[in-house]
C-alpha positions as CSV (number, residue, x, y, z in Angstrom):
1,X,0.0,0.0,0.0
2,X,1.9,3.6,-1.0
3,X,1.8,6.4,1.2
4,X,-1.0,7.7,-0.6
5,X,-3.5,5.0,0.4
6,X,-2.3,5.2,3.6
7,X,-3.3,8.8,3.9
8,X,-6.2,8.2,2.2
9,X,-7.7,5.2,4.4
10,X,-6.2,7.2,7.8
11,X,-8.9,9.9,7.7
12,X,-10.1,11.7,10.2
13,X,-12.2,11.8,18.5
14,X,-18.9,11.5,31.0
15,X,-20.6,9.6,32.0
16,X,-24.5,10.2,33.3
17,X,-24.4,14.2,34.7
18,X,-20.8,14.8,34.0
19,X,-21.0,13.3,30.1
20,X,-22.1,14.7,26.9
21,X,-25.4,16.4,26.4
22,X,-25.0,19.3,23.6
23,X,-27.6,19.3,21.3
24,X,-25.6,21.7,19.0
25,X,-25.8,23.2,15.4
26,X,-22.2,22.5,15.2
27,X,-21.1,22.4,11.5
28,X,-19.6,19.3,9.4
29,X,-16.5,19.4,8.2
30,X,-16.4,18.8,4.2
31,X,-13.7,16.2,4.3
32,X,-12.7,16.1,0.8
33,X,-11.8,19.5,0.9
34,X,-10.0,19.0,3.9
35,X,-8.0,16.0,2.7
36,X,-7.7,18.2,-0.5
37,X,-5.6,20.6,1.7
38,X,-4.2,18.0,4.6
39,X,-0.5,17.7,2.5
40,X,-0.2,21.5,3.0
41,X,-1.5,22.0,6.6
42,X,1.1,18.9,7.4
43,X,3.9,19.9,5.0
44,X,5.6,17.1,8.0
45,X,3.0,14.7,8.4
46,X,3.4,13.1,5.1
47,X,6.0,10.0,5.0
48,X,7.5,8.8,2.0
49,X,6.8,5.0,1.5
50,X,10.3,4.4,2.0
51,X,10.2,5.3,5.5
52,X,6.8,3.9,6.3
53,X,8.5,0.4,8.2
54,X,10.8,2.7,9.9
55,X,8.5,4.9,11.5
56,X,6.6,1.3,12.6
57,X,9.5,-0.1,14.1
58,X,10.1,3.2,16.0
59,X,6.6,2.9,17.3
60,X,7.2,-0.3,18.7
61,X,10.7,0.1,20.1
62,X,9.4,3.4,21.9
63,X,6.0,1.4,23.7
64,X,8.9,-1.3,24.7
65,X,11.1,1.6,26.5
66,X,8.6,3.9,27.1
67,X,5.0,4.0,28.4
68,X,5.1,7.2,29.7
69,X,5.7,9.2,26.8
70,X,5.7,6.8,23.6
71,X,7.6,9.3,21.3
72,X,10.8,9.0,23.2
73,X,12.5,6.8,21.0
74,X,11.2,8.1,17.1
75,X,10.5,12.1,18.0
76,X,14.8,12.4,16.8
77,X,14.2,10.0,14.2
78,X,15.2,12.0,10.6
79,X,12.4,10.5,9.0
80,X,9.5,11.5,11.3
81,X,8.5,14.6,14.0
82,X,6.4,14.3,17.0
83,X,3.7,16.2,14.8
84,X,3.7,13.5,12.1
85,X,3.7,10.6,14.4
86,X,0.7,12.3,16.4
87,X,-1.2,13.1,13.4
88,X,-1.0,9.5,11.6
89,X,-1.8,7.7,14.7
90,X,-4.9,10.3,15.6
91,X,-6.0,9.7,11.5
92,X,-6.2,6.0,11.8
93,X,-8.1,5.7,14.8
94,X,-10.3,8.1,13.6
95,X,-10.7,6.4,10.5
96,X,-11.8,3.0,12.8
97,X,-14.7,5.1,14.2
98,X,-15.9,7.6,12.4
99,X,-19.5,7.9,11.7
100,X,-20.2,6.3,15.1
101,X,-23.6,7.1,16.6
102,X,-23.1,8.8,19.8
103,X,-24.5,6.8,23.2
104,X,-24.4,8.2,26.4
105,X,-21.7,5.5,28.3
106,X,-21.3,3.4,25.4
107,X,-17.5,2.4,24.5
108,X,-18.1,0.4,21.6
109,X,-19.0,0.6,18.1
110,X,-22.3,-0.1,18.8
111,X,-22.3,4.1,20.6
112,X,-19.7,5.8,22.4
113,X,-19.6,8.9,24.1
114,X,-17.1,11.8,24.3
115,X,-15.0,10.9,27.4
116,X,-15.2,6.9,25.9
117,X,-13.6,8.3,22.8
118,X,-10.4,10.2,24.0
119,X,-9.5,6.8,26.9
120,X,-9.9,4.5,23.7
121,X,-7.9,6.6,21.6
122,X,-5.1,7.3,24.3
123,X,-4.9,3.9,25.2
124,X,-4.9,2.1,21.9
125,X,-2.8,4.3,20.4
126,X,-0.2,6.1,22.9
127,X,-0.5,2.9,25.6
128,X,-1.7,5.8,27.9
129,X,-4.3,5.2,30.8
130,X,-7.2,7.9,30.7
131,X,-10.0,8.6,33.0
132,X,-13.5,7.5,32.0
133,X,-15.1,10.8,32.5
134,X,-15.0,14.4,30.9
135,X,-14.2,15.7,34.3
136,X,-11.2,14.0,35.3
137,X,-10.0,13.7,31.8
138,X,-9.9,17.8,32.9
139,X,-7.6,17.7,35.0
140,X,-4.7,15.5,33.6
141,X,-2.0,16.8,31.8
142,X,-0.8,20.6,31.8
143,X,-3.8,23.5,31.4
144,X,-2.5,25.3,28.2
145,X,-3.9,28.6,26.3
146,X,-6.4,28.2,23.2
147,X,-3.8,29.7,20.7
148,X,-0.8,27.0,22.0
149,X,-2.9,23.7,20.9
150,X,-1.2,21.3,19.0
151,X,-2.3,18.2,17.7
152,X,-3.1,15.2,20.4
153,X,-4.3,18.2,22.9
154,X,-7.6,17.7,24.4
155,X,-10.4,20.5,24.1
156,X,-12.6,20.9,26.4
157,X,-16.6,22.6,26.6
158,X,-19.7,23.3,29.2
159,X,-23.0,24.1,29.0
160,X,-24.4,24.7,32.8
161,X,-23.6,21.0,34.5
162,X,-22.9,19.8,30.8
163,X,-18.7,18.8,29.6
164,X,-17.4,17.8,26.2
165,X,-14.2,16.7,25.2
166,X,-12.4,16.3,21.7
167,X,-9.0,15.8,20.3
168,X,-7.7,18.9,18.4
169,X,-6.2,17.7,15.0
170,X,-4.8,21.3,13.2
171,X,-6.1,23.8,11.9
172,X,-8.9,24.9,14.4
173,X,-10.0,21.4,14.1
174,X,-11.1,18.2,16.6
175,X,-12.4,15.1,16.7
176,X,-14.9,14.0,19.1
177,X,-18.3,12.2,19.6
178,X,-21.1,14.5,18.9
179,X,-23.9,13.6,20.7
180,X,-25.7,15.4,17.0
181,X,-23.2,13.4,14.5
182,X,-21.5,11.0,16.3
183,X,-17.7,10.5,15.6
184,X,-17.3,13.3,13.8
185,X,-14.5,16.5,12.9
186,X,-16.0,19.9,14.2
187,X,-14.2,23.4,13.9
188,X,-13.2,25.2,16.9
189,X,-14.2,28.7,15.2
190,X,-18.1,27.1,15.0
191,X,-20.5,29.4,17.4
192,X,-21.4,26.8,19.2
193,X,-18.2,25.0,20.2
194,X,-16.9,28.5,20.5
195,X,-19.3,30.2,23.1
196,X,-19.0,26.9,25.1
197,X,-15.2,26.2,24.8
198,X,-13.9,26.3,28.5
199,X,-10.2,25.1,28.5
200,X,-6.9,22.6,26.9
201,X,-5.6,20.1,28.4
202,X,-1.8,19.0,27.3
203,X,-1.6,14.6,27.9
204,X,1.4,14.6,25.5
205,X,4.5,17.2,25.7
């Protein structure tokens, strides 16, 4: 499979009272036009095929030696950045659940719910434990300002008693579970998400 495919196929992430409730008029991203554009908003997140088994075998040597932070061993590799190996493994999980119907505590593909989301993608992909709900996902990491995300930061939104959480990607994007959508892309610039956003939460410096 060339680099291409790869990009292609790797498209674009509580419970009860603390989980997600927005009933939102949240916009949907037009993904071909964003994959049109995704080789110039990652001018580093594409990989040459060539390069493709090392940036596996990094993966794996860095899980082995690391579980804290799994880029350890690949983020000095010359073929690959931090921001490429983020991006790639954020794009394939997403590309696993999109479309999902959203379920209030459901953590399957049958629903799943904002909070469910983010533990599944940090664990499958990054080997990093999560919390189960929006709130404590809150308050793990480093607090950061709006204009210092980065991709694999967690964005987070109220309503009153309500919390939401996504996974910014670039560009003023995240994925999350809309409780409208389901797993879906949103922008950060829509009026809804941007009258409720409350805060960013840092999991992986």
């Amino acid at each position: 499979m060339n680099i291409k495919n790869l990009l292609v196929i790797s498209i674009y992430i509580s419970l009860f009272f603390t989980g997600c409730s927005f009933k939102t008029s949240e916009e949907v991203v037009d993904m071909s036009s964003y994959l049109k554009n995704k080789n110039s908003i990652h001018s580093n997140a594409s990989l040459q095929e060539s390069n493709y088994q090392n940036y596996i075998k990094s993966k794996q040597l860095s899980k082995k030696h690391s579980k804290n932070n799994p880029f350890n061993e690949f983020t000095n590799n010359n073929y690959i950045t931090k921001k490429s190996a983020l991006n790639n493994e954020l794009f394939d999980f997403y590309s696993k659940w999109e479309g999902v119907r959203y379920k209030l505590g459901g953590e399957s593909k049958k629903g799943i719910d904002c909070s469910a989301f983010i533990q599944k993608a940090f664990k499958e992909k990054f080997d990093l434990e999560m919390p189960r709900t929006t709130l404590l996902q809150a308050k793990v990491g480093k607090e950061i300002k709006k204009n210092e995300l980065e991709i694999g930061d967690l964005v987070f939104f109220k309503t009153g008693k309500s919390k939401h959480v996504g996974i910014y990607i670039d560009n003023g994007k995240f994925m999350h579970a809309s409780t409208k959508i389901g797993v879906t892309i949103s922008d950060l610039d829509n009026d809804y998400f941007s009258k409720n956003y409350w805060k960013a939460q840092r999991i992986i410096d």
